[in-house]
C-alpha positions in Angstrom: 117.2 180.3 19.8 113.9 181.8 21.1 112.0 178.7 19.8 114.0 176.1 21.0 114.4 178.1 24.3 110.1 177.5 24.2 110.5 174.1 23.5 112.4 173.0 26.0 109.9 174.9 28.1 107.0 173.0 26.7 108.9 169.6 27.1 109.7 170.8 31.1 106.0 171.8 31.5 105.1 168.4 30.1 107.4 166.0 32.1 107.3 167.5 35.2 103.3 167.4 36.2 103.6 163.5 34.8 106.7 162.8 37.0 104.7 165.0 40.7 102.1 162.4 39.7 103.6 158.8 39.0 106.0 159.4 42.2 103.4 159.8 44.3 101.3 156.9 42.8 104.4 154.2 43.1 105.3 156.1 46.5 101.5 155.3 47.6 102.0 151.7 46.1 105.2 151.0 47.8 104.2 152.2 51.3 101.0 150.3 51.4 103.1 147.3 50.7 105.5 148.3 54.3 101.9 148.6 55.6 101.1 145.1 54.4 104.3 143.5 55.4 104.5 145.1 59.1 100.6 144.9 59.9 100.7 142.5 62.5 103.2 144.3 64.5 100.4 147.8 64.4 97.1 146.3 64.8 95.9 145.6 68.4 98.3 147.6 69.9 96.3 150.8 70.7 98.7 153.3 69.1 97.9 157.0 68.7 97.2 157.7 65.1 100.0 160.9 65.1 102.6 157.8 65.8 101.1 155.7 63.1 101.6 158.9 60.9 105.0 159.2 62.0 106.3 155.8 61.1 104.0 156.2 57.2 106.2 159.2 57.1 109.4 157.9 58.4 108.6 154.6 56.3 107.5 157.1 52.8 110.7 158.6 52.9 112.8 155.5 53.6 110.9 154.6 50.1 112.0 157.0 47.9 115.0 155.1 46.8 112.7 152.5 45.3 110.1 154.9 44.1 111.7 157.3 42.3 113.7 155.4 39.4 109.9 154.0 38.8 108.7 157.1 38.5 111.2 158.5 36.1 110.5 155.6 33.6 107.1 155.8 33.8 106.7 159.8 33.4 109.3 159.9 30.5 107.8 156.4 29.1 104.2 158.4 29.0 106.1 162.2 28.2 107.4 161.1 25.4 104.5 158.7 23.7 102.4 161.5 24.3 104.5 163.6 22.1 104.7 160.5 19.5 101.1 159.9 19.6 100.1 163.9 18.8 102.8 163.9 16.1 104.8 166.1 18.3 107.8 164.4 18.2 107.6 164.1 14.2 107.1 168.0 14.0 110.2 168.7 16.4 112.3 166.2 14.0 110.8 168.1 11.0 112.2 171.3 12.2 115.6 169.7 12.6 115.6 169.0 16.4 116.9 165.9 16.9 115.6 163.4 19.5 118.9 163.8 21.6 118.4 167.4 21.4 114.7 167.3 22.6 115.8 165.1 25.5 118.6 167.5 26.5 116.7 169.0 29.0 115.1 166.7 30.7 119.0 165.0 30.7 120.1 168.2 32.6 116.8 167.7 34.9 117.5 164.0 35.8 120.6 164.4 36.2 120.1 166.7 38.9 118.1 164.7 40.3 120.3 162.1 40.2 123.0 164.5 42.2 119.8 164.9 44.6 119.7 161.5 45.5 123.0 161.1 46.2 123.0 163.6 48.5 119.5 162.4 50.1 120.8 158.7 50.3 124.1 160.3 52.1 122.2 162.6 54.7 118.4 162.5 54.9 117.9 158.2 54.2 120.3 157.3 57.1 118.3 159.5 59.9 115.0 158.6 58.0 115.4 154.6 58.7 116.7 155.1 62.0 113.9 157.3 62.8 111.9 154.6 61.3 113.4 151.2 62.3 113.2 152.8 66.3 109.4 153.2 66.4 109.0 149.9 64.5 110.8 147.9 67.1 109.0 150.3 69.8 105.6 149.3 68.6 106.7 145.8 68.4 107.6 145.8 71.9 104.5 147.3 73.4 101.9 145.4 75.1 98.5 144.6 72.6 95.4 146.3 73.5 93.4 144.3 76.1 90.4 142.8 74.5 89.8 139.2 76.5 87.3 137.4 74.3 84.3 135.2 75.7 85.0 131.0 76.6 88.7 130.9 75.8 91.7 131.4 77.1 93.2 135.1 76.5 97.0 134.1 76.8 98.3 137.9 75.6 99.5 139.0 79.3 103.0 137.6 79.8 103.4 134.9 82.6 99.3 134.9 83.0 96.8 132.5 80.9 92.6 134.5 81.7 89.3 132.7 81.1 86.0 134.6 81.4 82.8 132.9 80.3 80.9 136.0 80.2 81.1 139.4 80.7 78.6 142.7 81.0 79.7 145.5 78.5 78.1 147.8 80.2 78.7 147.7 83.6 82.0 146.3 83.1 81.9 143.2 85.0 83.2 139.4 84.2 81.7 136.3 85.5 82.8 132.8 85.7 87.0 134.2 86.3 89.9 131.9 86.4 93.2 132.8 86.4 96.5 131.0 85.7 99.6 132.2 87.1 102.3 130.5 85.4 104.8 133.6 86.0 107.3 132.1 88.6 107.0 128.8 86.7 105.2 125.7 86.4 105.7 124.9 89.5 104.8 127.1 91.8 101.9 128.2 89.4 99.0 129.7 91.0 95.4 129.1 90.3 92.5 131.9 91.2 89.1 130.9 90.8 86.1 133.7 91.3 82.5 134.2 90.7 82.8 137.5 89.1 85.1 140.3 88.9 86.3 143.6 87.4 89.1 145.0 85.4 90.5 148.4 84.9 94.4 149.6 84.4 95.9 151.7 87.1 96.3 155.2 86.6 100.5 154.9 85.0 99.2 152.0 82.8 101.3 149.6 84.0 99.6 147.3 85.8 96.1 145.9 85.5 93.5 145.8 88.4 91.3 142.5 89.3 89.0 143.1 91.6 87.8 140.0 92.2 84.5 139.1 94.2 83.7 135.0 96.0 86.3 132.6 95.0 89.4 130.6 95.7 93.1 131.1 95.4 95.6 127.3 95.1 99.0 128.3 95.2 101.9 125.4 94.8 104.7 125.7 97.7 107.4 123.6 95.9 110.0 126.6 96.5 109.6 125.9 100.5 110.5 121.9 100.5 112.1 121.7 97.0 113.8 118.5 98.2 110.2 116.6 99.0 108.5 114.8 96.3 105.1 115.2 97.6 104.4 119.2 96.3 102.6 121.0 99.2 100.0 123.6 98.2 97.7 126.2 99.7 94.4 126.9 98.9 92.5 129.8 100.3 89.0 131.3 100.2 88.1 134.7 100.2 84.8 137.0 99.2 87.0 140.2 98.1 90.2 140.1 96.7 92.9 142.7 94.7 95.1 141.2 92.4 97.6 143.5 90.6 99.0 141.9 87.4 102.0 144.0 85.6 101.2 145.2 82.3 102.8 148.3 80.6 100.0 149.0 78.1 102.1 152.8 77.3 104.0 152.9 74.3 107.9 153.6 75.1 110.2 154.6 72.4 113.4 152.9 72.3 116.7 155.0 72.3 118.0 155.8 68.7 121.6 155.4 69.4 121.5 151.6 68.7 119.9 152.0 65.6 122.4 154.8 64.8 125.7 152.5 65.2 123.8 149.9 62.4 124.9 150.8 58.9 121.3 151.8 58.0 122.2 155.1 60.0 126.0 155.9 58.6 126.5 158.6 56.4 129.4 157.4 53.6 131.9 158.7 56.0 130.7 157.0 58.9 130.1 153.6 56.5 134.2 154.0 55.0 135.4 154.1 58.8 133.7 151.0 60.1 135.0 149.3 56.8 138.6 150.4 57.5 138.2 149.6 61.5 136.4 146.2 60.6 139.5 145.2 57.9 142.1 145.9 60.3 140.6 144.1 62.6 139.8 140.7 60.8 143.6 141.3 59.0 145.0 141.4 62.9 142.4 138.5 64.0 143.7 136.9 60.9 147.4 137.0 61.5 146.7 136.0 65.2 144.7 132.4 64.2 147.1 131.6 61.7 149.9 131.9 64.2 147.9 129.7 66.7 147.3 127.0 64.1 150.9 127.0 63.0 152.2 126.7 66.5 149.6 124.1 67.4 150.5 121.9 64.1 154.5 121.9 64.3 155.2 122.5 67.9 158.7 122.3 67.3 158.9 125.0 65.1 158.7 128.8 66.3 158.2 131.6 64.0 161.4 131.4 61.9 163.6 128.4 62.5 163.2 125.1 64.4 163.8 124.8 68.2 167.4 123.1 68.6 168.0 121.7 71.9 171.0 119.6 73.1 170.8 115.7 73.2 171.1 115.5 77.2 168.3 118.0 77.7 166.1 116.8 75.0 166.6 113.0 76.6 165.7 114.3 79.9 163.5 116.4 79.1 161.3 113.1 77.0 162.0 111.2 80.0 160.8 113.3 82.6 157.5 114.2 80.6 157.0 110.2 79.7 157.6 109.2 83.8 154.8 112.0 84.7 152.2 110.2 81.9 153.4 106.9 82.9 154.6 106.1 79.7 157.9 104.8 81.5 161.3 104.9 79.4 159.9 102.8 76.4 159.0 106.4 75.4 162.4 107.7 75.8 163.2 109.1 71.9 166.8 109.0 71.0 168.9 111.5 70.2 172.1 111.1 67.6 175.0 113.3 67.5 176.9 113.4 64.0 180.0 115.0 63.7 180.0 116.7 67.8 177.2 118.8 66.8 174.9 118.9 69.4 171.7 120.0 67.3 169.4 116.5 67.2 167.3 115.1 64.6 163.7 114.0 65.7 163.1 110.6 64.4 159.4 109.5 63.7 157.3 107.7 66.9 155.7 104.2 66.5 152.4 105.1 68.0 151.0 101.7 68.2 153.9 100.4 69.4 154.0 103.2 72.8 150.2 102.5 72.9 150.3 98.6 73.3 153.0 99.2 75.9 150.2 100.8 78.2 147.7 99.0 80.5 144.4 99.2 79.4 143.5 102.0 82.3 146.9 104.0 80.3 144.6 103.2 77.0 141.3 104.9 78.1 143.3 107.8 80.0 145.2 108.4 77.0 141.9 108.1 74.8 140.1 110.4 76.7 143.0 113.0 76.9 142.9 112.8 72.8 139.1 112.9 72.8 138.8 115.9 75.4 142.0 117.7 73.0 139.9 117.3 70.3 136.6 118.6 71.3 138.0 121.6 72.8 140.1 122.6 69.6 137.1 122.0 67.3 134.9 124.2 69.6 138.1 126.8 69.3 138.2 126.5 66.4 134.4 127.3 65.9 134.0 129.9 67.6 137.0 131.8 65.9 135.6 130.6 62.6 132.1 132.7 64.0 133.6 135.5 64.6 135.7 135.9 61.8 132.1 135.3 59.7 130.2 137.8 61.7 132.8 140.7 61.0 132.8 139.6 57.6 129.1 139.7 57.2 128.7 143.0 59.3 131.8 144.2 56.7 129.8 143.3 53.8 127.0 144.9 54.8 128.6 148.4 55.3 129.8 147.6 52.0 126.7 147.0 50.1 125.3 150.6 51.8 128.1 152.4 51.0 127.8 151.3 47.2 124.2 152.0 47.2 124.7 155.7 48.0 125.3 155.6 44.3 123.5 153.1 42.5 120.2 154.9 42.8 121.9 157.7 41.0 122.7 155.3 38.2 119.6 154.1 38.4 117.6 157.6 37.8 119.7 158.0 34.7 119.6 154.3 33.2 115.8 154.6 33.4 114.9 157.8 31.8 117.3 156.9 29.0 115.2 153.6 28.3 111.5 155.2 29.2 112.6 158.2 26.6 113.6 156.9 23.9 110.7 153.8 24.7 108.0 156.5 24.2 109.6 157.6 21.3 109.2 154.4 19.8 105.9 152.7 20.7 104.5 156.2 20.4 101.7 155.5 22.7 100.8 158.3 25.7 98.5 157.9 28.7 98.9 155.3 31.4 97.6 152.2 29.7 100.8 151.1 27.5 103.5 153.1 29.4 102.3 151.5 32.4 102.2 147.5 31.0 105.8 148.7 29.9 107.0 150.3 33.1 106.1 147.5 35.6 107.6 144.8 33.7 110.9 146.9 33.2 110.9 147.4 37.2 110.0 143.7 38.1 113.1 142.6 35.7 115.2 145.6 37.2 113.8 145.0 40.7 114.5 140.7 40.7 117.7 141.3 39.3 118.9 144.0 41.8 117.5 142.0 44.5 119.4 138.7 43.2 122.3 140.7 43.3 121.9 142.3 46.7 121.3 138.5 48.3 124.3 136.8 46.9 126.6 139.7 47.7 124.8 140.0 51.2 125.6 136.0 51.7 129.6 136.1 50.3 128.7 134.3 47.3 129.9 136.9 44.7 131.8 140.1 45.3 129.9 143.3 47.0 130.5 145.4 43.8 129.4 142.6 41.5 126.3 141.7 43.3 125.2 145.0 44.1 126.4 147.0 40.0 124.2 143.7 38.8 121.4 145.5 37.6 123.5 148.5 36.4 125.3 146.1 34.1 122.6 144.4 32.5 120.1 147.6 32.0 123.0 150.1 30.8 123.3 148.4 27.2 119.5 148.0 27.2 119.4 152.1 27.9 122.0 152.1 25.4 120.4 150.4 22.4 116.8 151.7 22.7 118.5 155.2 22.8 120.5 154.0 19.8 117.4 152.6 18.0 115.1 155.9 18.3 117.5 157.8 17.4 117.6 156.6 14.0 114.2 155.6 14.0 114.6 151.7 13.8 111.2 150.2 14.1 112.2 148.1 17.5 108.3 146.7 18.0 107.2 146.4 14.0 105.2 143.1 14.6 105.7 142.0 11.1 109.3 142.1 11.2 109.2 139.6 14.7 106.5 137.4 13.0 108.5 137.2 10.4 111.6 136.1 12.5 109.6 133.3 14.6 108.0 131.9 11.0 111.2 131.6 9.7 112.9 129.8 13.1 109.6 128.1 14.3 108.3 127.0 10.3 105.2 128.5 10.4 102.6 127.6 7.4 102.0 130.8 4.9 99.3 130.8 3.3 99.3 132.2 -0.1 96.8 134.9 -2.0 97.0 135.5 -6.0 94.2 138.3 -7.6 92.9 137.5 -10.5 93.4 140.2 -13.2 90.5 141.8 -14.5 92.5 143.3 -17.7 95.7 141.1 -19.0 98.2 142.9 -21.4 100.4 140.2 -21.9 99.2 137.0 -22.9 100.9 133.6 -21.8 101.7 131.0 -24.0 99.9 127.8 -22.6 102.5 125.6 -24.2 105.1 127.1 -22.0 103.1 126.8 -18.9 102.3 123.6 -19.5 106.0 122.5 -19.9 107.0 125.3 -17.1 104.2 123.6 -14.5 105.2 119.5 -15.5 109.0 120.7 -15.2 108.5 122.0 -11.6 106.2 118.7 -10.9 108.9 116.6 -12.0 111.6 118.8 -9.8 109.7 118.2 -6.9 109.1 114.4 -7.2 112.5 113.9 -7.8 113.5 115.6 -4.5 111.3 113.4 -2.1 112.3 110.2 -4.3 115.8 111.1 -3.4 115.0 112.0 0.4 112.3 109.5 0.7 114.0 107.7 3.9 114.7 110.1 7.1 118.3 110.8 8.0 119.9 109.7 10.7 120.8 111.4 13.9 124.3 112.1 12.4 123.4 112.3 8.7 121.3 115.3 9.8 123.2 117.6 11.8 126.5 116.8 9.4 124.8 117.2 6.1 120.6 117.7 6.3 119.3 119.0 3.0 120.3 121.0 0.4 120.1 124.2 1.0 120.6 125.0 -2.8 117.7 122.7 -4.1 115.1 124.3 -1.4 116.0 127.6 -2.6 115.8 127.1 -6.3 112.4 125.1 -5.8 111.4 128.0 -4.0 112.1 130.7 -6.2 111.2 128.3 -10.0 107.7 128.3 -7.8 107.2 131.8 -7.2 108.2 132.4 -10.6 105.6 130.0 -12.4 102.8 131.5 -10.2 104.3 135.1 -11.0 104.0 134.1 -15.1 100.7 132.1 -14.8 98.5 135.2 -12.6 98.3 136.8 -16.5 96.3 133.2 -17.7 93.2 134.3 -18.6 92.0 130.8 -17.3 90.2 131.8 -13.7 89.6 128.2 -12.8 94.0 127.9 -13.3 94.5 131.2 -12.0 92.2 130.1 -8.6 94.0 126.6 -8.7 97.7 128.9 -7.8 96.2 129.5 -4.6 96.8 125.7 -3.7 101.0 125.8 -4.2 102.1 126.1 -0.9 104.6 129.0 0.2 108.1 126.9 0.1 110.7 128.1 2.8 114.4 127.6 3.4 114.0 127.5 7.0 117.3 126.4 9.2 115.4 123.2 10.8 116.0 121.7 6.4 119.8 122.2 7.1 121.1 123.2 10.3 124.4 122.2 8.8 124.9 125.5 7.2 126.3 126.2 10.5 129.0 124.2 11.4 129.7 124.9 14.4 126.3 125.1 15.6 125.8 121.7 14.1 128.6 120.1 16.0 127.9 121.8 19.2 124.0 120.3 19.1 125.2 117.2 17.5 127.3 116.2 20.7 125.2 118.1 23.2 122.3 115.7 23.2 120.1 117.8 26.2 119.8 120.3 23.2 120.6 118.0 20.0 117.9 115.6 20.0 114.8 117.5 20.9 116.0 119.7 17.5 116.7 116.6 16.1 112.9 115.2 16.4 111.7 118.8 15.6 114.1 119.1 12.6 112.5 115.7 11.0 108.9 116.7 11.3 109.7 120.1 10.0 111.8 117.9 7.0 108.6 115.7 6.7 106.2 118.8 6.4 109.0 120.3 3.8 108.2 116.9 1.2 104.8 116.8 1.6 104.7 120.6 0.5 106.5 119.3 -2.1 104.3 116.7 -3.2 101.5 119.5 -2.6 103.2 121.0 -5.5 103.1 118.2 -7.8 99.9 117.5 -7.5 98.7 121.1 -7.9 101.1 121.3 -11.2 99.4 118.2 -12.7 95.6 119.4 -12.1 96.9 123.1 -13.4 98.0 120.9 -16.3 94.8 119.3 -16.7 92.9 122.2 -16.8 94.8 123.7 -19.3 95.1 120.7 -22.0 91.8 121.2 -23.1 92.1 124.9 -24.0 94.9 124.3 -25.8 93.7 121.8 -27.9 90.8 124.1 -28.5 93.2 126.9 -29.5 94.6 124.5 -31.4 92.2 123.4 -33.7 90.9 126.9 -33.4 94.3 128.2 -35.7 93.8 125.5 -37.8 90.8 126.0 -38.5 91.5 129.6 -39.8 94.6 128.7 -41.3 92.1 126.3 -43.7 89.9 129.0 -44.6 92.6 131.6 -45.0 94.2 128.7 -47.9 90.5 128.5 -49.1 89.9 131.9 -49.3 93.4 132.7 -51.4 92.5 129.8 -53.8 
């Protein structure tokens, strides 16, 4: 108990310096990319470096959410190949501590960090990004520092448009000055015009101070005979003259409490509320619209039952209403009475029939009447459908912050049970591997989280299904890696993957026999010879009988034998197999030359039938496999013929040495008879 009490020590004291330093790193990272993305509304502005430090730390902590699942796969990615790279990890294993059980305590760690975050997305992020979203928009709104530049016009002062051609640094001064005051319109614009000048801010900072020295002032008067077509002006000469020009240069913070009401600043409470308050409101809003459209569609109808009225009334009442539109009593619709009841039946209106009985003023009044009636209940209509879509979006997007007061929770777990069990695997520490590893994991967790977060943002998928998107697709990859290290599955052997893509892609192998320096068993060259022409003759006889290519149908219903390939392939390897004991070295070399045959799936994608049928009718996918599938065909018979050829020159180069061993027996079997006689 002592020991493992020391590991988990030694695996504490290892993670946690590795994950103090990657937070910080992708914390740096991700608030230099704020700083990048919000630069143009800091530079030029003058501000006070404390309030530039306020908003970094304001903005750093608004971060965290993004920075800390990073860092938790990146410190357990490099904990963890650090221990596989020192053998660490194999002498833990070795003492019967399992890799579950050597992650135990970092589990209980993350998890409690994972409880942290909850808690810091519920009650420290809110007040962080209002604190920070405030003095973003404050610094938008203040006034850039005053720098006017040399011959052009400085158009950063609202309302005004300055030129200077030159100007002293020293002393101060500006020379060659004209002014454009454009702040009471184009109109009544006015136009300054002075030899030199000075500028300076007045003592609050608001307004700026031209003291301006020999020039001319034209001032348009259009406000004083606005009727007039001629535009009088006045122009005016003077050697000294004051112009103030407002200009808040201070920086004033907004008030917080508008940012507070947003749902960046809502604790879960807060966020559950406005959801409730918004849904009873578009439910209400809801019922209310659908009412209108009913009564506005059948306006006969109330809310439960048609409107009966009696026969008389009804009559008077169509003929009073047709009289005031001038309709006259061709309008008049009829009432009948079955059985004394006095309910009435509306009978349908011949339109064209009341229109053509109206003059053609009647026409256009009635036209216009229609016109104006449909306008306004489009533009009803609109508006209600607006409003309805802005509570709707302003609901969605309490929704998608009350659901991420957990997802970075999730997140802190998913990661360090993929960067864990990772570094277990690849069993590579430092920052070079675990890094190449990390980043890509984030960019495919980050794209699809942010994927997610759009569409449920925009109503195109539910909030809970945009926003769990990420979750769902990393859990079972957290799931199978842990699954994998655990029983020590070699999840990046690069032989195995090579292996895979020769097999699907057809990949040429190239083949290596040894020679052997000491044979024990000798071959028989009569039975290599008839082995080697048998195989020849196999192989001919395939491409005779697959000579012409098969048709788009022929080869996704039937393709080759998948029985022939495989019993070419393995009487091959077997005749190379018996021939590497030939002490022949010129036949043993000539083996090298058989090609490796392969039953590769392209030969027979019948095999599956389903797959064949679903390619076979899907022609996006069908005939680009189709075209692939006959070159790979026509690489398989001319590996084949490969074959043939190499069997008959093998052949060749054996014929003579067994003639010679041959006449060789013979020869001793004559003097062995001469001998005994």
């Amino acid at each position: 108990m002592r020991i493992i009490k020391r590991l988990y020590g030694f695996i504490l004291k290892s993670f946690l310096p590795l994950f103090a330093m990657t937070f910080f790193i992708v914390l740096f990272i991700v608030l230099m990319q704020f700083l990048w993305k919000y630069i143009d509304d800091l530079v030029g502005k003058g501000l006070e470096i404390s309030v530039i430090g306020e908003l970094f730390f304001y903005a750093a902590v608004s971060m965290v959410p993004m920075a800390l699942p990073l860092a938790i796969l990146l410190a357990s990615l490099m904990t963890f190949g650090n221990f596989g790279e020192k053998f660490e990890l194999t002498a833990m294993k070795a003492s019967g501590v399992s890799l579950l059980k050597a992650m135990s305590p970092l589990i209980v760690l993350i998890s409690g960090i994972a409880v942290g975050a909850f808690f810091f997305q519920n009650n420290i992020l809110p007040h962080a990004q209002v604190k920070m979203w405030t003095l973003l928009f404050s610094m938008r709104q203040k006034s850039p520092e005053l720098e006017i530049p040399e011959g052009v016009f400085y158009d950063q002062i609202p309302g005004y448009n300055l030129f200077v051609e030159g100007k002293n640094r020293d002393t101060g001064m500006l020379y060659k000055v004209m002014i454009y005051d454009v702040s009471k319109g184009g109109d009544n614009s006015t136009i300054l015009v002075a030899d030199s000048g000075r500028l300076a801010f007045t003592p609050d900072m608001r307004y700026l101070y031209l003291h301006l020295f020999q020039g001319e002032q034209f001032e348009n008067l259009r406000e004083q005979r606005s009727m007039d077509k001629n535009v009088p002006f006045r122009r005016e000469t003077f050697l000294d003259k004051e112009v103030l020009i407002p200009f808040d240069a201070n920086f004033n913070r907004l008030d917080e409490g508008g940012m507070r009401k947003q749902y960046v600043g809502k604790n879960m409470t807060e966020l559950k509320h406005t959801i409730d308050s918004i849904g009873l409101r578009l439910d209400s809003t809801g019922n209310v619209y659908a009412k209108d459209l009913r009564r506005q569609a059948f306006p006969f109808m109330n809310e439960d039952k048609p409107v009966r009225t009696s026969s008389s009334s009804q009559r008077s009442s169509n003929a009073s209403s047709v009289k005031e539109s001038g309709v006259g009593s061709k309008g008049e619709t009829a009432a009948n009475k079955k059985d004394g009841k006095s309910a009435t039946e509306y009978k349908a209106v011949n339109i064209d029939s009341l229109l053509l009985g109206l003059s053609s003023p009647q026409r256009g009044q009635v036209f216009d009447a229609a016109e104006s009636f449909s306008v306004r209940s489009y533009n009803e209509q609109q508006f209600k459908a607006l409003s309805v879509s802005d509570d709707k979006r302003t609901m969605r997007r309490h929704e998608i912050e009350l659901l991420k007061k957990f997802t970075l929770s999730v997140a802190c777990l998913i990661f360090f049970f993929i960067g864990a069990p990772l570094g277990a695997i690849i069993r590579k520490g430092g920052l070079g591997t675990p890094l190449v590893i990390s980043v890509l994991l984030f960019l495919v967790y980050y794209i699809i989280d942010n994927t997610g977060y759009k569409m449920a943002r925009d109503g195109h998928w539910e909030v809970w299904c945009g926003i769990w998107l990420s979750t769902f697709i990393l859990a079972p990859l957290g799931i199978y890696v842990t699954y994998k290290a655990m029983n020590d599955s070699a999840v990046f052997d690069a032989d195995r993957y090579k292996a895979f893509f020769r097999k699907i892609l057809g990949t040429k192998v190239d083949r290596s026999v040894a020679y052997k320096e000491v044979i024990i068993n000798d071959i028989s060259i009569d039975e290599a010879v008839e082995r080697l022409r048998s195989l020849g003759a196999r192989c001919r006889e395939f491409v005779e009988k697959y000579s012409r290519r098969l048709g788009y149908r022929q080869y996704w219903m039937k393709g080759y034998p998948a029985e022939d390939i495989v019993s070419l392939s393995a009487t091959l390897e077997e005749d190379v197999d018996y021939m590497t004991d030939c002490r022949n070295s010129m036949a043993v070399n000539k083996l090298m030359d058989f090609p490796v045959i392969r039953n590769l799936w392209l030969y027979h994608p019948s095999s599956s039938k389903v797959m064949g049928k679903i390619c076979y009718w899907f022609f996006p996918i069908g005939v680009p496999l189709y075209l692939i599938g006959l070159k790979a065909q026509k690489n398989l018979k001319d590996e084949l013929r490969q074959v043939s050829s190499v069997c008959g020159l093998i052949v060749d180069i054996l014929q003579p040495a067994a003639s010679e061993a041959n006449e060789a027996s013979e020869a001793n079997e004559i003097s062995k008879e001469t001998e005994h006689s």
